[in-house]
Backbone of each chain as ProteinMPNN parsed JSONL, in Angstrom:
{"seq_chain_A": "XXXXXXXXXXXXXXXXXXXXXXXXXXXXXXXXXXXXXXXXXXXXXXXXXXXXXXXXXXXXXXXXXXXXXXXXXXXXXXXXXXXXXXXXXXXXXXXXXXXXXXXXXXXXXX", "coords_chain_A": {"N_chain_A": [[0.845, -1.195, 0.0], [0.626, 2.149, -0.65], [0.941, 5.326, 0.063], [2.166, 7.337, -0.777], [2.592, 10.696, -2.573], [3.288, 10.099, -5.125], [3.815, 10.08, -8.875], [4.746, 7.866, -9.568], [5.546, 4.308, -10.338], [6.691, 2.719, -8.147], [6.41, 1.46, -4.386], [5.697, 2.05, -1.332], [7.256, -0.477, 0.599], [6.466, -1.336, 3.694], [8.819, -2.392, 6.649], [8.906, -4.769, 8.99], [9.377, -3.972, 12.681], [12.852, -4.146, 14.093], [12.814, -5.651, 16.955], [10.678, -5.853, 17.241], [6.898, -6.031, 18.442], [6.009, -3.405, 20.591], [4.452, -4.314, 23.388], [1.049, -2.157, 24.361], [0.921, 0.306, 27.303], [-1.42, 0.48, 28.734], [-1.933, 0.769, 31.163], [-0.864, 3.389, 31.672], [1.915, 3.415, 33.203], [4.006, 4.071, 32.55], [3.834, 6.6, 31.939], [4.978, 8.76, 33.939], [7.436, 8.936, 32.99], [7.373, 9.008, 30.259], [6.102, 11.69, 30.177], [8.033, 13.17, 31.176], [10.563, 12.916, 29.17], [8.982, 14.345, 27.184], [8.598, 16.656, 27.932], [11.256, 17.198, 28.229], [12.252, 17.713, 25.593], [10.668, 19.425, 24.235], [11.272, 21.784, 25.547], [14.277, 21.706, 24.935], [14.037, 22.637, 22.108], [13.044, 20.402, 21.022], [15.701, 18.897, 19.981], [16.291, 15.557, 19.352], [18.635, 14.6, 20.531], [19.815, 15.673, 22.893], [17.915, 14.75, 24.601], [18.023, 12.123, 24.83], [19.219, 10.941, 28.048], [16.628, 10.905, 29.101], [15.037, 9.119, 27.574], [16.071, 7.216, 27.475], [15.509, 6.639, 30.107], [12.91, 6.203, 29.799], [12.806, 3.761, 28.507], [13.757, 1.803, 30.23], [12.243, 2.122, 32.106], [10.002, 0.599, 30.942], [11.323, -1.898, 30.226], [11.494, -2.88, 33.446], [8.959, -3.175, 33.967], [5.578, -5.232, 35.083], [2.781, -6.257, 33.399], [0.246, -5.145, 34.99], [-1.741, -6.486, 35.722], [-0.443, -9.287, 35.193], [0.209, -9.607, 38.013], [-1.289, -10.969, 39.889], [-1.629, -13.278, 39.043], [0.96, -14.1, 39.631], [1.5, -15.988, 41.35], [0.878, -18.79, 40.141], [1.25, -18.367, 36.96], [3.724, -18.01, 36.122], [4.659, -17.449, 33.749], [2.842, -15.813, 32.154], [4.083, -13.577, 33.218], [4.08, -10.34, 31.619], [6.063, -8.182, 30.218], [6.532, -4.721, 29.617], [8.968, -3.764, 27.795], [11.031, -6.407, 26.323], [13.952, -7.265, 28.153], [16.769, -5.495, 26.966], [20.069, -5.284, 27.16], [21.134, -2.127, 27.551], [23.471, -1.079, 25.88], [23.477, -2.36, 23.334], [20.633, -0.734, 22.575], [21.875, 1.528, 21.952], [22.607, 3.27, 23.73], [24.774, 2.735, 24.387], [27.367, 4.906, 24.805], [25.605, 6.534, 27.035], [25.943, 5.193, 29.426], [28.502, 4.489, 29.819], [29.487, 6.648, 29.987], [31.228, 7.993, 27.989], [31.974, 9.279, 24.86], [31.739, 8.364, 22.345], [29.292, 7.301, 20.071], [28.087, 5.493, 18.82], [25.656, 3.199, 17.307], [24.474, 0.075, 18.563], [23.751, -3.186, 17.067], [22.007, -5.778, 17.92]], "CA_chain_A": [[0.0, 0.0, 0.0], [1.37, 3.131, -0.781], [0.647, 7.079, 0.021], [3.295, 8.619, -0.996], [2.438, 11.52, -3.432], [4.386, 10.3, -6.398], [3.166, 9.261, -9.652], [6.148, 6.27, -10.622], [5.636, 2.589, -9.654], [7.325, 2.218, -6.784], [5.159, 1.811, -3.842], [6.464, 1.621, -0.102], [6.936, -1.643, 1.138], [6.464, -1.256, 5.001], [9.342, -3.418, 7.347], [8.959, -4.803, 10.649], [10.5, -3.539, 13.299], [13.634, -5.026, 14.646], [12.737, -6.621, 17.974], [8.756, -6.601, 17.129], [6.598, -4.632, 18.773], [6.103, -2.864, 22.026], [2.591, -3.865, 23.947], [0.753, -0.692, 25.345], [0.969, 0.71, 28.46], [-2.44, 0.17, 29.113], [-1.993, 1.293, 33.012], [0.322, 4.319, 31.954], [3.073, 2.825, 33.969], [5.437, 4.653, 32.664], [3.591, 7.72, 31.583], [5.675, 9.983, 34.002], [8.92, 9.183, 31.953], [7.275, 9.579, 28.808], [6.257, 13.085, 30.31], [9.505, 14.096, 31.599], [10.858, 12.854, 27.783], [8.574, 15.128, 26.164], [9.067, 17.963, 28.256], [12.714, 17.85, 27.618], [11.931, 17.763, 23.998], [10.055, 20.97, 24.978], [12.463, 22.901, 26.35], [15.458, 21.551, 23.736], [13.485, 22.857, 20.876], [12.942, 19.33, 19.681], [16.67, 17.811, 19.56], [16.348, 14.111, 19.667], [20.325, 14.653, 20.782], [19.571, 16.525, 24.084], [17.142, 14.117, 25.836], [18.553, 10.414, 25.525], [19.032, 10.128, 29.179], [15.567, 10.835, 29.235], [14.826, 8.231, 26.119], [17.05, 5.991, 28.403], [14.598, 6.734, 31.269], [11.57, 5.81, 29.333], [12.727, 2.124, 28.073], [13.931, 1.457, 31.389], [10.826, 1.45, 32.967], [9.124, -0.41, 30.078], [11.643, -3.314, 31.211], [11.424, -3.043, 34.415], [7.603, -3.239, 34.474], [5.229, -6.2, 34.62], [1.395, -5.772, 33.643], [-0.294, -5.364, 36.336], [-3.052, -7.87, 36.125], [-0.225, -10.67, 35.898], [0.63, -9.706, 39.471], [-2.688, -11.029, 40.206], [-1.562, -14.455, 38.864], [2.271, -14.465, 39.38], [1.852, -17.662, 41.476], [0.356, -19.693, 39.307], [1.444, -18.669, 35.747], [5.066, -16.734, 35.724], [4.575, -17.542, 31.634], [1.927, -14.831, 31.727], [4.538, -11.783, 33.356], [4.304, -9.597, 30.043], [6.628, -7.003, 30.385], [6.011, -3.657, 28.329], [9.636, -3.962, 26.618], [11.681, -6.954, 26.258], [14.843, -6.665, 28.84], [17.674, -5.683, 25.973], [21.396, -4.478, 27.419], [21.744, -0.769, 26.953], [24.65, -0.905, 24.851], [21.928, -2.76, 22.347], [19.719, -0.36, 22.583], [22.378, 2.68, 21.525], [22.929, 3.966, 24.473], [26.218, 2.63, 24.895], [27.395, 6.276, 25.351], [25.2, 6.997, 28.414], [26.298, 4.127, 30.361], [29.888, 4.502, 30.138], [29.785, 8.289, 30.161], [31.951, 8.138, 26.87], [31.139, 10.172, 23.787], [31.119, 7.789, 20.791], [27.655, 7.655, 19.457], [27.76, 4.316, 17.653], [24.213, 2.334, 18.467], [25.691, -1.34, 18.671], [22.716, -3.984, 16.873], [22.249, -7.383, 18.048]], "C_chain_A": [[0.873, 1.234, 0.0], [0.912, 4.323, -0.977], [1.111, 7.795, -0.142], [2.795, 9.491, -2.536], [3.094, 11.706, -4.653], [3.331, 9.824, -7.723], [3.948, 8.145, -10.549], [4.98, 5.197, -10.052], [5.703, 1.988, -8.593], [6.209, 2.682, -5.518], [6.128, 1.312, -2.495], [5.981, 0.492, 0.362], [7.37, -1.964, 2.748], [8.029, -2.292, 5.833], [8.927, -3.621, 8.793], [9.811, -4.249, 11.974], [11.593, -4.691, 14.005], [13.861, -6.001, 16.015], [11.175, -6.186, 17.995], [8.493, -5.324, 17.633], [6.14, -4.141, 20.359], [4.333, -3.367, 22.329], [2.252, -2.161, 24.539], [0.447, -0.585, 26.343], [-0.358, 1.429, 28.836], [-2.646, 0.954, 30.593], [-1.343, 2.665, 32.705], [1.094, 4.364, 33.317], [4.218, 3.807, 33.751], [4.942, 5.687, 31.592], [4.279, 8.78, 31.946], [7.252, 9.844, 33.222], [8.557, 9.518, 31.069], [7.282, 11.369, 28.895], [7.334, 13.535, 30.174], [10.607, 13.974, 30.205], [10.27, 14.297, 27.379], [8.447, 16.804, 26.659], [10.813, 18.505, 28.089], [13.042, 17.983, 26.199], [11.844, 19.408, 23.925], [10.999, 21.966, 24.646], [14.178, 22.517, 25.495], [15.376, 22.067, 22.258], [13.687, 21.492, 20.114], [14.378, 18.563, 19.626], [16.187, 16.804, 20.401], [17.722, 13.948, 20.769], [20.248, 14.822, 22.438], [18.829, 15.57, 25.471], [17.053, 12.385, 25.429], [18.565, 10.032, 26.677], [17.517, 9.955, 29.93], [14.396, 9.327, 28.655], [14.912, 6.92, 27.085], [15.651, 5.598, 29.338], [13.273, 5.365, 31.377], [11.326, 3.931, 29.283], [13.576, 1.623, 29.408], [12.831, 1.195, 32.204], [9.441, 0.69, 32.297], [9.704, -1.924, 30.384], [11.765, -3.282, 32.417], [9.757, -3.808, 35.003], [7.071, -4.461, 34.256], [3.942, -5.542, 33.937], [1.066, -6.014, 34.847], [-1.483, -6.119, 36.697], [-2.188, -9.073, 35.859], [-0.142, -11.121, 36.952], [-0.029, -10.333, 40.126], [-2.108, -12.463, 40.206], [0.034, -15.297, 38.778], [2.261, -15.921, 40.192], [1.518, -18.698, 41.018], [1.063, -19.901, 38.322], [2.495, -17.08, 35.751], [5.041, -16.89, 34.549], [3.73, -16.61, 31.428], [2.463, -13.299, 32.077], [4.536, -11.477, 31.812], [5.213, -8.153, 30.183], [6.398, -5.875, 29.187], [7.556, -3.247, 27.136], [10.885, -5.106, 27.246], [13.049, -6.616, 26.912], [15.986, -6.723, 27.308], [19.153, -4.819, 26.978], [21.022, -3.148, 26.927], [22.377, -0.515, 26.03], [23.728, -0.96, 23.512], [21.283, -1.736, 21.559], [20.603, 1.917, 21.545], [22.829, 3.823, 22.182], [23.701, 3.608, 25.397], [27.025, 4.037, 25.609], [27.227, 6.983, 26.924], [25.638, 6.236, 29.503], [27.772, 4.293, 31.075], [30.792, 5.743, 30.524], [31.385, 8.88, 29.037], [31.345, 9.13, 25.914], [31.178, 9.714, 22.489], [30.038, 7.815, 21.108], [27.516, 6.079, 18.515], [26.521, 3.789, 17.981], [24.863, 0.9, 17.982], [24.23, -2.226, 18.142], [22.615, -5.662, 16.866], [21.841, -8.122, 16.725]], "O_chain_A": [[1.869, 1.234, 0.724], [0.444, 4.585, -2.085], [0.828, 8.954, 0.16], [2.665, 8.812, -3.555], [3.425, 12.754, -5.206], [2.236, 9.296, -7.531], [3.814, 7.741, -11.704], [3.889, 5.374, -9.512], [5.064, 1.042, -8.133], [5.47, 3.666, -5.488], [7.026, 0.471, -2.547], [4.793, 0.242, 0.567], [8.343, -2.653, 3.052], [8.149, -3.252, 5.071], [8.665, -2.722, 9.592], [11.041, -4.241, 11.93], [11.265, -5.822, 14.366], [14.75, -6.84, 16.16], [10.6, -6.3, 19.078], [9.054, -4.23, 17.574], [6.016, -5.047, 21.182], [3.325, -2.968, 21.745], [3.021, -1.305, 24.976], [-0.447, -1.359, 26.685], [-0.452, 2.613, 29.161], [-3.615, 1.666, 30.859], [-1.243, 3.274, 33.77], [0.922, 5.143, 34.254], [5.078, 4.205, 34.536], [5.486, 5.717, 30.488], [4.488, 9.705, 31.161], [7.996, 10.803, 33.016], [9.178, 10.475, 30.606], [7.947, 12.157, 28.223], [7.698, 14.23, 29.226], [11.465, 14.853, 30.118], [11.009, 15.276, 27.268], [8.267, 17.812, 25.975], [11.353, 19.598, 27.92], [14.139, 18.374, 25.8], [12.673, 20.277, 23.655], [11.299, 22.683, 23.691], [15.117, 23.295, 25.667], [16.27, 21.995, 21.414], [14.243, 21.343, 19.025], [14.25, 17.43, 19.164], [15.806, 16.863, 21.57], [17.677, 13.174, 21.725], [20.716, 13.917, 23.13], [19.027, 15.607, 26.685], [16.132, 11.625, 25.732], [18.077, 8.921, 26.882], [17.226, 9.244, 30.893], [13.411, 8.801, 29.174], [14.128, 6.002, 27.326], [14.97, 4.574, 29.274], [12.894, 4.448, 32.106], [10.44, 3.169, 29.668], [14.163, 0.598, 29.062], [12.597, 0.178, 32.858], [8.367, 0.35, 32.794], [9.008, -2.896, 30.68], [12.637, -4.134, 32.587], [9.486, -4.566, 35.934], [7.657, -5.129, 33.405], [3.952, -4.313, 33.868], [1.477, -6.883, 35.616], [-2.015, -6.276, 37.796], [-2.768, -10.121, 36.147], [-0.258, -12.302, 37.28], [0.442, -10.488, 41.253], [-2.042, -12.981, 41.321], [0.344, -16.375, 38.271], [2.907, -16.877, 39.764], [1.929, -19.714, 41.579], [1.625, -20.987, 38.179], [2.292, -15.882, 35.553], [5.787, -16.015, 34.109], [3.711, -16.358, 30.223], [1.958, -12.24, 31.705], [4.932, -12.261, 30.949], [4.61, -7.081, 30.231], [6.13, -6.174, 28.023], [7.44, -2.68, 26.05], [11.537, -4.889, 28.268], [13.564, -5.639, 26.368], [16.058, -7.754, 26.639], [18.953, -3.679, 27.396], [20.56, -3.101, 25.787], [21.954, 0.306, 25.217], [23.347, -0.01, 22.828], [21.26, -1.681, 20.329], [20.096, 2.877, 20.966], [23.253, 4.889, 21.737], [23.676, 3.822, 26.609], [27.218, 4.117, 26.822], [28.009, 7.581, 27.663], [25.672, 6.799, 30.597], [28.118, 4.26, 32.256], [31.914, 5.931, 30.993], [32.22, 9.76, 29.248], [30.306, 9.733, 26.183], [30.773, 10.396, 21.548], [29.624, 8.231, 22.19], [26.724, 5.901, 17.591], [26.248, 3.947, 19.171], [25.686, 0.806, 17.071], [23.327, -1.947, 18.93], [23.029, -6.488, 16.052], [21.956, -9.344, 16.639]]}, "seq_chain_B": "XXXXXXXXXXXXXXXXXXXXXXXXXXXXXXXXXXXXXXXXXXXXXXXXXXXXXXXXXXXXXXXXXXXXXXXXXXXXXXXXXXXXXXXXXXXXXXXXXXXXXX", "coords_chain_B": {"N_chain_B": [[17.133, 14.799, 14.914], [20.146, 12.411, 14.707], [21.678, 11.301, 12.245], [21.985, 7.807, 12.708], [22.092, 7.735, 15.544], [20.033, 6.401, 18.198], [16.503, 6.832, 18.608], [13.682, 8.495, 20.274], [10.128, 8.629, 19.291], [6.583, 9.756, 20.461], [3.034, 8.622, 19.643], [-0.229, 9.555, 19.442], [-2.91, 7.48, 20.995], [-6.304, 7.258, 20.381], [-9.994, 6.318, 21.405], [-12.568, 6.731, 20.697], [-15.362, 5.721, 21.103], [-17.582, 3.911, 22.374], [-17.373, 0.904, 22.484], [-14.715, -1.778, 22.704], [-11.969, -1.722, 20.737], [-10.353, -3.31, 18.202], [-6.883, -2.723, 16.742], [-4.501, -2.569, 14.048], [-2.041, -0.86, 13.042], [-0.304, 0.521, 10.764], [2.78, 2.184, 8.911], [3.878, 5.084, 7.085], [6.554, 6.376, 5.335], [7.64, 9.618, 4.012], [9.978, 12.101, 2.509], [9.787, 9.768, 0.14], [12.308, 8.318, -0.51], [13.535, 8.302, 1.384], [13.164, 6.514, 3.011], [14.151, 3.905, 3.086], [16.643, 4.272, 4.825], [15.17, 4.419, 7.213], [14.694, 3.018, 10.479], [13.305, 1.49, 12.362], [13.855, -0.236, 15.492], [11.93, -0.795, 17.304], [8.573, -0.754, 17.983], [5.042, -0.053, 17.944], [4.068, -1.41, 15.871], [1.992, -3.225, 13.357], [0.818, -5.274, 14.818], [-1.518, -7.099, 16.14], [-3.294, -3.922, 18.486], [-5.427, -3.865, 21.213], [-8.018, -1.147, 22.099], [-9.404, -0.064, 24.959], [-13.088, 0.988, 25.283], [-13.095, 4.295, 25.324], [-10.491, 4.908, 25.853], [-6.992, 6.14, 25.877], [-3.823, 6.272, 24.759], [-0.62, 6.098, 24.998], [1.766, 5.995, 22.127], [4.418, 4.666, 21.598], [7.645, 5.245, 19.412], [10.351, 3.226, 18.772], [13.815, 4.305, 17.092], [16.395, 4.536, 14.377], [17.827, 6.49, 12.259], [19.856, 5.562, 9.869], [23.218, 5.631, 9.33], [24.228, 5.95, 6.786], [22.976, 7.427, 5.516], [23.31, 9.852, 5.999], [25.645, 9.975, 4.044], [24.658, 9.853, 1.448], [24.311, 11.317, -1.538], [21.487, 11.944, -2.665], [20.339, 12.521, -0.806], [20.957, 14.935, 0.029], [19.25, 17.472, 0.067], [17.575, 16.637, 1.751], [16.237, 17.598, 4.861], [13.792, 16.53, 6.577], [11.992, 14.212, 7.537], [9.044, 12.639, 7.337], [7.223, 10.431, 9.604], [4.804, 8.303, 9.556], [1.526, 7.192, 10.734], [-1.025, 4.842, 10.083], [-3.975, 3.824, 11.58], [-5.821, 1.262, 11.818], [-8.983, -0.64, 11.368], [-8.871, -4.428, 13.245], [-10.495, -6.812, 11.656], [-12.429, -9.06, 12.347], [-11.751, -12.943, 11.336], [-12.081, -12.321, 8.684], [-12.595, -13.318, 5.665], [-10.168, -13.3, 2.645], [-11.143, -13.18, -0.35], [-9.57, -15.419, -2.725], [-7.989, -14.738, -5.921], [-9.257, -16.858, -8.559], [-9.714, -19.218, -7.309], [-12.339, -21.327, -5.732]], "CA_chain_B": [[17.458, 13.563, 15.271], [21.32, 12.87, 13.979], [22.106, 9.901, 11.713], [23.2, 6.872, 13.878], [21.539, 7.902, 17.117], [18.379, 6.179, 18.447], [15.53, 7.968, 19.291], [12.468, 7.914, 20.735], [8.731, 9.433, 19.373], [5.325, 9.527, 20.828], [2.049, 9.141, 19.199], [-1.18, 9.002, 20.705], [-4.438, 7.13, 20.107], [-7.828, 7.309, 21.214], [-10.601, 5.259, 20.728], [-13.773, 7.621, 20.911], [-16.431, 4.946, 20.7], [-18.212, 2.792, 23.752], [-16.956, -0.466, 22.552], [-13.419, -1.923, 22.399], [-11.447, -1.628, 19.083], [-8.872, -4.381, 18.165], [-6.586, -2.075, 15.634], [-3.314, -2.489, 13.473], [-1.441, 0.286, 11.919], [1.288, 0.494, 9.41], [3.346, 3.258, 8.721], [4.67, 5.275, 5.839], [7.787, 7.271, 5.233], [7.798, 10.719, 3.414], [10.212, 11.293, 1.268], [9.905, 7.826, -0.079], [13.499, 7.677, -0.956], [14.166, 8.228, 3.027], [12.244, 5.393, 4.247], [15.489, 2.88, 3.021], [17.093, 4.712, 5.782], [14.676, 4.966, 8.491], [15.086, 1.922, 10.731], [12.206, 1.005, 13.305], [14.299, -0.754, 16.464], [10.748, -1.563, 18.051], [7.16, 0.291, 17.627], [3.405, -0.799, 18.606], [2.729, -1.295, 14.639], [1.481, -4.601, 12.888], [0.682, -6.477, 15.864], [-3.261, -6.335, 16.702], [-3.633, -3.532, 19.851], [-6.911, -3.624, 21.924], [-8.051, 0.28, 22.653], [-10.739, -0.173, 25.649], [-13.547, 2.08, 24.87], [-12.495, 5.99, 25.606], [-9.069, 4.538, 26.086], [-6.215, 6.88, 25.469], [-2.447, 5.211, 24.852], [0.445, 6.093, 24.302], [2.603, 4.741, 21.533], [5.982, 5.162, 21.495], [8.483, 4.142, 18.657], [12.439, 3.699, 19.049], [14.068, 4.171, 16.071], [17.373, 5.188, 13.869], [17.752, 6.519, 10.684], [21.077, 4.521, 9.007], [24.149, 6.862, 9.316], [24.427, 5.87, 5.292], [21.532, 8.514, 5.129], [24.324, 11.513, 5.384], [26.395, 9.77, 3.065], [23.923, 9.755, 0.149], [23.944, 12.39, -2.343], [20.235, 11.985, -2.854], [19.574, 13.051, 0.491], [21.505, 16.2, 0.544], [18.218, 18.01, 0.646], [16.597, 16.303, 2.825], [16.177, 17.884, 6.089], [12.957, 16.764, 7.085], [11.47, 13.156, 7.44], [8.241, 12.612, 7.996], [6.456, 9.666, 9.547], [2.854, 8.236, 9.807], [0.984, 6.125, 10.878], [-2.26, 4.566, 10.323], [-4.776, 2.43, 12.145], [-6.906, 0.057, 10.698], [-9.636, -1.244, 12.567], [-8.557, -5.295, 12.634], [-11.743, -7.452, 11.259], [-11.474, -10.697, 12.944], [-12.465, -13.835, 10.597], [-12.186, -11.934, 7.557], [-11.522, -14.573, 4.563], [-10.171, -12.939, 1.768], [-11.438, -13.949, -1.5], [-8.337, -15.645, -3.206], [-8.648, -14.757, -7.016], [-9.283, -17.86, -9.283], [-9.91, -20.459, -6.341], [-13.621, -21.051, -5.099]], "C_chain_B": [[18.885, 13.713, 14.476], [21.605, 11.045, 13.665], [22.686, 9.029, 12.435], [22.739, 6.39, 14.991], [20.191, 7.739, 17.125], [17.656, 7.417, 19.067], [14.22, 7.47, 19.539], [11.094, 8.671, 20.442], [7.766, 8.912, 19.92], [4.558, 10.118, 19.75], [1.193, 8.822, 20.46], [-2.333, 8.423, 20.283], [-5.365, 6.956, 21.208], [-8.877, 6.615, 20.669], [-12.325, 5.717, 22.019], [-14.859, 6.833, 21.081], [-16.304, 4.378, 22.244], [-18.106, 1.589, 23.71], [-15.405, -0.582, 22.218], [-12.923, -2.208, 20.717], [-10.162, -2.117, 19.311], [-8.568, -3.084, 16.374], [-5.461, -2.598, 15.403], [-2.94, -1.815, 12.902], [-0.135, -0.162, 11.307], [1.693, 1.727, 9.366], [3.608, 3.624, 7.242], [5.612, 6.705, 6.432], [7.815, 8.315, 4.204], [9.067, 11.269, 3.718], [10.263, 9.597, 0.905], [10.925, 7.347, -0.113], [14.215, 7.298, 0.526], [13.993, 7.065, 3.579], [13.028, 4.151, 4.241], [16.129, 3.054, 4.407], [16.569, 4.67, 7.2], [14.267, 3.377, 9.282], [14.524, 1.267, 12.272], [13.005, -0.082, 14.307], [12.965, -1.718, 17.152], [9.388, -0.201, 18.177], [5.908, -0.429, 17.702], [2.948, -0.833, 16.752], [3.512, -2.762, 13.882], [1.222, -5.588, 13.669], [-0.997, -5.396, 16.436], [-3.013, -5.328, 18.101], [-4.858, -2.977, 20.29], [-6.739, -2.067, 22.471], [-9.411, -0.167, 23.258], [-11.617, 0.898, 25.013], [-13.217, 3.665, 25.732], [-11.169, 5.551, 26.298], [-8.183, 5.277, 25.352], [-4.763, 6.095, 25.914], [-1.34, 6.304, 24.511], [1.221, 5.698, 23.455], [3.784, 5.025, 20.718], [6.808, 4.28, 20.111], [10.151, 4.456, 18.74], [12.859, 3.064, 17.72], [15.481, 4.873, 15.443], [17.728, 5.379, 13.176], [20.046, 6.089, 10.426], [21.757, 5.822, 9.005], [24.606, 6.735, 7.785], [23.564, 6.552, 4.672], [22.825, 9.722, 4.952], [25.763, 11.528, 4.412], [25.933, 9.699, 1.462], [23.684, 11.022, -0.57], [22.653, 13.069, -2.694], [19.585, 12.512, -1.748], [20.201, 14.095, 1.265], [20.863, 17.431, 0.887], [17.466, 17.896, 1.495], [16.575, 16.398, 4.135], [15.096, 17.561, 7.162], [12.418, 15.372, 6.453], [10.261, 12.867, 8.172], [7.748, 11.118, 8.275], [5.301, 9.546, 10.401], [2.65, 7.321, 9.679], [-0.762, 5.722, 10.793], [-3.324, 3.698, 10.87], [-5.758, 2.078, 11.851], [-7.433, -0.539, 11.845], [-9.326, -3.125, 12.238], [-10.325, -6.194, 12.691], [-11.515, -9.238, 11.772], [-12.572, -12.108, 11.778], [-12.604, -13.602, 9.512], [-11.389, -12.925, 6.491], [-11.633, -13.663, 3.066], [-10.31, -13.643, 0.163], [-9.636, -14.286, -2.207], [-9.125, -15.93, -4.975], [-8.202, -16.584, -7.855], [-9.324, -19.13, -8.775], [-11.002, -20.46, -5.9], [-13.817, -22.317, -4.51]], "O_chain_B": [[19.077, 14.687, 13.748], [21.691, 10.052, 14.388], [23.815, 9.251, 12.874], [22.796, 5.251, 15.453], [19.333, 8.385, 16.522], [17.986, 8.433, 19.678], [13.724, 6.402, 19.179], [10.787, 9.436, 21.356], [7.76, 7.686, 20.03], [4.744, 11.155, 19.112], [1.373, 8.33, 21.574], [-2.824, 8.803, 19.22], [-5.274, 6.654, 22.397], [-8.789, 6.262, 19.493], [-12.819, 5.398, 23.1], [-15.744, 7.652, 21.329], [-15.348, 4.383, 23.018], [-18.576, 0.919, 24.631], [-14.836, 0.304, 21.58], [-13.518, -2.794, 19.813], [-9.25, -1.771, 20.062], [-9.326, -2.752, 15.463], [-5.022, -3.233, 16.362], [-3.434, -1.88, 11.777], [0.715, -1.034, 11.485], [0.895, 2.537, 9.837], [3.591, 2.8, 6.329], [5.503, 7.543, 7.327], [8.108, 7.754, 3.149], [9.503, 11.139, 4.862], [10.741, 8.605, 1.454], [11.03, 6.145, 0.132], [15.053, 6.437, 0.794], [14.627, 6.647, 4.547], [12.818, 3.313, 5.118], [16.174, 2.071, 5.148], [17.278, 4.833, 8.193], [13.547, 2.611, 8.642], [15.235, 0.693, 13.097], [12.761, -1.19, 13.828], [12.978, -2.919, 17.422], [9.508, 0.999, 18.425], [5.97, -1.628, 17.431], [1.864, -0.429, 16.332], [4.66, -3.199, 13.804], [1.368, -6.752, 13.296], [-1.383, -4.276, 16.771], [-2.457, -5.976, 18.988], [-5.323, -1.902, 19.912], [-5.745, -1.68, 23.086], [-10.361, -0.545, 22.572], [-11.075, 1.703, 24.256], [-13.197, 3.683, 26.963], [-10.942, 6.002, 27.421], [-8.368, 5.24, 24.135], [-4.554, 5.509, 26.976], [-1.473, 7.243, 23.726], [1.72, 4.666, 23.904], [3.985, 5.46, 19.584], [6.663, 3.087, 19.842], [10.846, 5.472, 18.758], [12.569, 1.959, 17.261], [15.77, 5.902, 16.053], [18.385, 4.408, 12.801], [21.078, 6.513, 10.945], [21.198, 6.894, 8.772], [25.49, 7.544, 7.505], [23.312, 6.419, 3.474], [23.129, 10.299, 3.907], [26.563, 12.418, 4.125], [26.684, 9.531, 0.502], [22.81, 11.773, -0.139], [22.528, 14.265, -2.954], [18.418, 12.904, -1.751], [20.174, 14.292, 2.48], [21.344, 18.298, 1.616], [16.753, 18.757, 2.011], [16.867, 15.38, 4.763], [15.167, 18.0, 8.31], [12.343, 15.217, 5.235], [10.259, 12.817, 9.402], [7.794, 10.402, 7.275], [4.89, 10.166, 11.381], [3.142, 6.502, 8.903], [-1.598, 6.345, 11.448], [-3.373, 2.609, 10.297], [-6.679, 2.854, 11.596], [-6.875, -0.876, 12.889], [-9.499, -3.416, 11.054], [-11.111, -6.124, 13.637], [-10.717, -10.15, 11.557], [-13.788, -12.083, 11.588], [-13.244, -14.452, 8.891], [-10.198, -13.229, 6.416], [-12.675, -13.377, 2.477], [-9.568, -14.518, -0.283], [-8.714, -13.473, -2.136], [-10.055, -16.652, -5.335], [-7.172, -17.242, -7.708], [-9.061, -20.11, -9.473], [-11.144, -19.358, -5.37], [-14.829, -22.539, -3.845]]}, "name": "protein", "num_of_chains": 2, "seq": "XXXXXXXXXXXXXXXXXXXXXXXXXXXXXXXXXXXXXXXXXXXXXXXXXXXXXXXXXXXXXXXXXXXXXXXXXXXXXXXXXXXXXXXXXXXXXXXXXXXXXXXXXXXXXXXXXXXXXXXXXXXXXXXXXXXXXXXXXXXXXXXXXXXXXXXXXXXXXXXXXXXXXXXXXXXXXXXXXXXXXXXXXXXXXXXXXXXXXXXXXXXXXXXXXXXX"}
């Protein structure tokens, strides 16, 4: 399917993303990081550059978190914790940088 | 955003109606030629997500456009990448006619 405003042939052919896809944060669990993200957006005029440790913040408490209706059933069925993002290393994730308090910029891809 | 370096956007969706809505979105990339470049890490799209009714989400995507984006001649204009997304309500049981098989 393709919306792009051209008139050739070529038509965008969507990809998946590279480790799937995020469930939603259904509970906003980790709504005040997203805030505190998008207020440093805010106040950076927008660089992406500026608020990584914020970025950082955000997917930190997506793995950290469970849902909160498995909690309900963690003794039964630990196959049902769903966490809201897959635990991945930092480094992984591109924010090798912040970790080590270095200043390459490479993002490292499993 | 700077070629290389992940990042992180928010959208948001809502789901105005009094019954629950199973949706799937897809994206597209403006310029088209960009969208080689633009490199989805992990994002809430092609996987069914339930919106309760008057349910408001968040939906974040982490992503990094290919540092072979500021090496391309073709994309020496291009300062400005847009993307979008759309959500499709998902139809459950839907059998698509397959042409020339009955």
């Amino acid at each position: 399917m393709s919306t792009a405003m051209n008139f050739s042939n070529k038509s965008f052919t969507p990809r998946p993303p590279d480790k799937g896809a995020f469930p939603l944060d259904h509970f906003g669990e980790c709504s005040a990081f997203k805030e505190r993200f998008m207020e440093c957006l805010r106040q950076s005029g927008y660089e992406s550059a500026a608020c990584r440790q914020s970025a950082k913040a955000y997917l930190e408490c997506r793995m950290d978190r469970r849902a909160v209706f498995s909690k309900m059933f963690v003794l039964f069925s630990s196959f049902l914790l769903r966490q809201l993002m897959a635990n991945e290393p930092l480094e992984k994730l591109g924010f090798k940088d912040l970790i080590n308090e270095k200043s390459e910029e490479k993002p490292e891809k499993s | 955003v700077v070629p290389g370096e992940t990042a992180l956007a928010f959208y948001k969706a809502k789901n105005p109606t009094d019954k629950p809505i199973i949706g799937i979105s897809t994206y597209n990339v403006v310029p088209f030629e960009a969208g080689q470049y633009f490199n989805k890490i992990q994002c809430f799209c092609f996987e069914e997500q339930r919106l309760n009714p008057h349910e408001e989400v968040d939906m974040p995507v982490f992503f990094y456009i290919d540092p072979e984006f500021a090496e391309d001649p073709k994309m020496a204009k291009v300062d400005l990448i847009t993307l979008s997304y759309t959500f499709f309500e998902a139809k459950e049981g839907q059998k698509l006619p397959l042409p020339g098989y009955q």
